[in-house]
C-alpha positions as CSV (number, residue, x, y, z in Angstrom):
1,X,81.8,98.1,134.6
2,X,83.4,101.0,136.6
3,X,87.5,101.3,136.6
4,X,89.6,103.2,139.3
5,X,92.9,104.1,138.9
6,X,94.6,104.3,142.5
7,X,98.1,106.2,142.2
8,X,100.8,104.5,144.7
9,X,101.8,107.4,147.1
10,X,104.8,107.9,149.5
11,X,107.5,105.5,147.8
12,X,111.2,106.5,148.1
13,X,113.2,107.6,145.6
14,X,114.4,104.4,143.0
15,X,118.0,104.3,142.8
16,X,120.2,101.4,141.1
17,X,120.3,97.9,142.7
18,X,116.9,99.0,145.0
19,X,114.5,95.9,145.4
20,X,112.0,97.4,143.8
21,X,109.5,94.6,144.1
22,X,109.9,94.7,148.1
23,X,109.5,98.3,148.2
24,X,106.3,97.8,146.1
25,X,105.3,95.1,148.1
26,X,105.1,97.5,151.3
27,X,103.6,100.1,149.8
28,X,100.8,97.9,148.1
29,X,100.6,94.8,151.3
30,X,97.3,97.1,153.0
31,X,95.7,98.2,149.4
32,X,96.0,95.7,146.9
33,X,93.5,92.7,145.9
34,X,92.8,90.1,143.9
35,X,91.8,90.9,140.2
36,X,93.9,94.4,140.5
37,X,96.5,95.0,137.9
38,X,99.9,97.1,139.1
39,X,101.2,99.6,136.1
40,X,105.0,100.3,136.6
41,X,106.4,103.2,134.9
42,X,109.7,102.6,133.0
43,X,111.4,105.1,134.8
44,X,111.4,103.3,137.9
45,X,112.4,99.7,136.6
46,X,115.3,101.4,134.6
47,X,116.6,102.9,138.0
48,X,116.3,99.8,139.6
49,X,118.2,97.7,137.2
50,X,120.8,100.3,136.8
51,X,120.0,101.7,133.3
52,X,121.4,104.9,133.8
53,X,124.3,107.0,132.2
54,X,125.8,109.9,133.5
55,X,126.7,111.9,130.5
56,X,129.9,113.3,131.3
57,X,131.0,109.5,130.2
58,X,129.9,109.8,127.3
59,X,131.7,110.9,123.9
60,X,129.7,111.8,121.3
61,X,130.6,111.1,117.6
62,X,131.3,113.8,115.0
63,X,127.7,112.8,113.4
64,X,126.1,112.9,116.9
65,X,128.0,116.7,117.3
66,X,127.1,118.0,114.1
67,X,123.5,116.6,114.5
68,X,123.3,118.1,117.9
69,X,124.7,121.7,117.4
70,X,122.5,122.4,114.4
71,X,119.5,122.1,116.7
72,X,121.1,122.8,119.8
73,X,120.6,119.5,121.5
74,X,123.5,118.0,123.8
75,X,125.8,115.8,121.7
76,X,126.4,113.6,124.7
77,X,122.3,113.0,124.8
78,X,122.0,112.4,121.1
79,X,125.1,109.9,121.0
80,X,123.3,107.8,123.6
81,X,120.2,107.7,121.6
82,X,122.2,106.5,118.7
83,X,124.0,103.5,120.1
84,X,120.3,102.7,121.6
85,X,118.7,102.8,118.9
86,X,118.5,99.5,116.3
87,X,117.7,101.9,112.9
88,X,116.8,105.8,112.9
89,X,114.1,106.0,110.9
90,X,113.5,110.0,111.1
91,X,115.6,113.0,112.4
92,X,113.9,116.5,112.1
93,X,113.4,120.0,113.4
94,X,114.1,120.8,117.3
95,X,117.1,117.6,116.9
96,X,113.9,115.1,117.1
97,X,114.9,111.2,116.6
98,X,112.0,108.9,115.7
99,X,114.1,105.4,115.7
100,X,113.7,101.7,116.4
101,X,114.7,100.5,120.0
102,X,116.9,96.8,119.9
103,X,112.9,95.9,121.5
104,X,111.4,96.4,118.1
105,X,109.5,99.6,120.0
106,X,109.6,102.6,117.3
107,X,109.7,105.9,119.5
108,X,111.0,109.0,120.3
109,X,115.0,109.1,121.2
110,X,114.5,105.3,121.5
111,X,113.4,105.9,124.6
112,X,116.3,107.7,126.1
113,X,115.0,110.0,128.6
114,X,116.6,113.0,131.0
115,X,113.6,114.3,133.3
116,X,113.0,112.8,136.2
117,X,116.4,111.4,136.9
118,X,119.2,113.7,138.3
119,X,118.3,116.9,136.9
120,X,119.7,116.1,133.3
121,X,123.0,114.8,134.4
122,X,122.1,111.2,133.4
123,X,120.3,109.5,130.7
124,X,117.6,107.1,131.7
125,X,117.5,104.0,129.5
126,X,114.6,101.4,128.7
127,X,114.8,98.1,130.6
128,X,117.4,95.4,128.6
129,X,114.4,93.5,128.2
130,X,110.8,95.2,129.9
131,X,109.0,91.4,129.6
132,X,111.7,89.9,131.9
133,X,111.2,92.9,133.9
134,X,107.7,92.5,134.1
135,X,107.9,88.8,134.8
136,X,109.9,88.7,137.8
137,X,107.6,92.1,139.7
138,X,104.8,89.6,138.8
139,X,106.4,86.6,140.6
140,X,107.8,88.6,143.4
141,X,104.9,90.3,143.9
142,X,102.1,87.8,143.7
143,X,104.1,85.2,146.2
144,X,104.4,88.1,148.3
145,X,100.9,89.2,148.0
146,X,99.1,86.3,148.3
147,X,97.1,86.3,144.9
148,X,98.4,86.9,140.8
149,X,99.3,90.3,140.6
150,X,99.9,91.1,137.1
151,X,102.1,94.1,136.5
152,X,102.3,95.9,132.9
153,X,105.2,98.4,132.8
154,X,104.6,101.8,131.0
155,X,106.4,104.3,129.0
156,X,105.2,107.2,127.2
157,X,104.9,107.3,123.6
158,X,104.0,110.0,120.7
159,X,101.7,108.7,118.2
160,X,101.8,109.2,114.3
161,X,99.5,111.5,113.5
162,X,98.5,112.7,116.4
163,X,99.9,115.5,118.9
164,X,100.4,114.5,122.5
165,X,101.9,111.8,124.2
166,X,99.7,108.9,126.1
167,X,101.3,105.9,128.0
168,X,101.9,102.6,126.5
169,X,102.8,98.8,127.6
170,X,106.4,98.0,127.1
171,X,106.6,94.8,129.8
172,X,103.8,93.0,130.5
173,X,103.6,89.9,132.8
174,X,100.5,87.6,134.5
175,X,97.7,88.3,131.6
176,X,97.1,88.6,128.3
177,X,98.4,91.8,126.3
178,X,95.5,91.7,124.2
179,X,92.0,90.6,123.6
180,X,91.3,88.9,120.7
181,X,87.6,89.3,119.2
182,X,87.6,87.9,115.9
183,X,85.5,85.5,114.9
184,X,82.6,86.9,117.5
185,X,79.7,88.4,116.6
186,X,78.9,91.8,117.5
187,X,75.2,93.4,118.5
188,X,73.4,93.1,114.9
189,X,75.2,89.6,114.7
190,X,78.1,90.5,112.3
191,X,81.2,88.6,112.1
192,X,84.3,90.7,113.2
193,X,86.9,89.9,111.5
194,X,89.8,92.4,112.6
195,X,89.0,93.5,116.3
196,X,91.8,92.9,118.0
197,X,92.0,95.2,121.5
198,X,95.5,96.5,122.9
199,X,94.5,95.7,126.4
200,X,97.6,96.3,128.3
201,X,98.0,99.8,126.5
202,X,94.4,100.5,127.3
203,X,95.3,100.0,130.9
204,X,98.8,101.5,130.9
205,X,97.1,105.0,128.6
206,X,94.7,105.2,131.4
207,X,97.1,105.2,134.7
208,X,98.3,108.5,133.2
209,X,95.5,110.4,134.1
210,X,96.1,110.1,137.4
211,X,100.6,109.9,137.4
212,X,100.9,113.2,135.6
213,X,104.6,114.1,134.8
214,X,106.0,116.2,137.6
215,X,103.7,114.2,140.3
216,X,106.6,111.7,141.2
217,X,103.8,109.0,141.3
218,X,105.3,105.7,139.7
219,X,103.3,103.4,140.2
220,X,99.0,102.7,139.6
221,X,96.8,100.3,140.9
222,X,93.7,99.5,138.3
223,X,91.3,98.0,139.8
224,X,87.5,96.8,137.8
225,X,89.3,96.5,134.8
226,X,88.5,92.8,132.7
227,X,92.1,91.4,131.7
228,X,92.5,87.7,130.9
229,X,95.2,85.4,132.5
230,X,98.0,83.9,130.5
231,X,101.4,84.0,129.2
232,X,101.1,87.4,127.9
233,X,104.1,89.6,126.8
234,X,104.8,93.6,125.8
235,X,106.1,92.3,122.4
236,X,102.9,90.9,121.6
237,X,101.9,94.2,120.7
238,X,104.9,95.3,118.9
239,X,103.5,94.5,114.8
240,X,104.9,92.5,112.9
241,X,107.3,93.8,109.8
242,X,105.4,92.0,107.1
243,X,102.3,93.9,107.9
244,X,103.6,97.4,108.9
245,X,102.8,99.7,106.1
246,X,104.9,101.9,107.4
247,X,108.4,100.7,107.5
């Protein structure tokens, strides 16, 4: 099986209320076909829908100051991250905040992010809800397009224990988020038992090879790729509290 990653070029910049699954439509109506799979990036749907907070609203709180100034982090950026996030689980050296999102997602700054916006004027927030997001680029896109277009929407994510930072699925709509093995046999005939494969991540960690950061490329065809049809969501891959060791 060969996979290509084709980067969506030469789309204008996002800004709030944009139709964003029109202005993918064009850009996609000559390259797109059946059995591709369209990865979003979260910075782009956030835009769209208007999740977006200039920071001189903002007033930080004396924990968010004191927080801020011992690590020389901007108050205003650290407040936001606070009212986004459901529990903090870790704060640490350079003013880092590993927390819980009101998704269930357990990341950096609970997602809050300044690059790529206004040049750190405004905080970029994660979609109110990425599946929903997901869902209607999916049904916009595929009566548009002709053919199911499912669209998995991507954020970047550190991982424990490891350095570096790889793209994940946070919306997914149009196919399953994972692929479920167990109770298949593998080559020597054994029985898995545990094999349970994070498509959508696969896909998403992949489009970043060809995004970058500073390439202003939001959005990735992926086309060869196998992904199964159904009602398949981001929070399917989000693990459940009674079996995070972890918590």
């Amino acid at each position: 099986m060969s996979v290509t990653f084709l980067p969506v070029r030469g789309l204008p910049e996002i800004r709030p209320n944009d139709n964003l699954a029109h202005i993918l439509a064009q850009a996609l109506r000559d390259d797109c076909t059946s059995g591709d799979v369209l990865v979003v990036t979260q910075k782009v749907v956030s835009k769209a829908e208007g999740r977006l907070v200039p920071l001189d609203t903002v007033e930080p709180s004396p924990f968010a100051v004191t927080f801020a100034q011992a690590w020389g982090r901007d108050p205003r950026h650290i407040e936001v991250v606070l009212r986004e996030s459901r529990r903090v689980l870790r704060m640490g050296p350079g003013g880092l905040i590993i927390s819980e999102t009101h998704h269930g997602l357990v990341c950096a700054h609970a997602g809050v992010d300044l690059s790529n916006v206004d040049g750190g004027g405004s905080a970029c927030l994660l979609p109110v809800d990425p599946d929903a997001s997901a869902e209607r680029l999916h049904v916009a896109l595929s009566n548009t397009l002709g053919f199911p277009l499912p669209v998995i929407i991507s954020d970047s994510f550190g991982r424990a224990w490891r350095n570096g930072i790889v793209n994940v699925a946070i919306g997914v709509a149009g196919m399953l988020a994972t692929t479920d093995h167990r109770g298949k046999k593998d080559t020597a005939g054994y029985e898995l038992h545990a094999t349970l494969l994070a498509t959508a991540d696969a896909i998403a960690a992949g489009t970043d090879l060809v995004t970058g950061k500073t390439d202003a490329v939001p959005a990735v065809l992926v086309r060869g790729v196998a992904w199964q049809s159904g009602d398949g969501h981001g929070q399917d891959l989000v693990m459940e509290s009674t079996r995070n060791l972890f918590p």
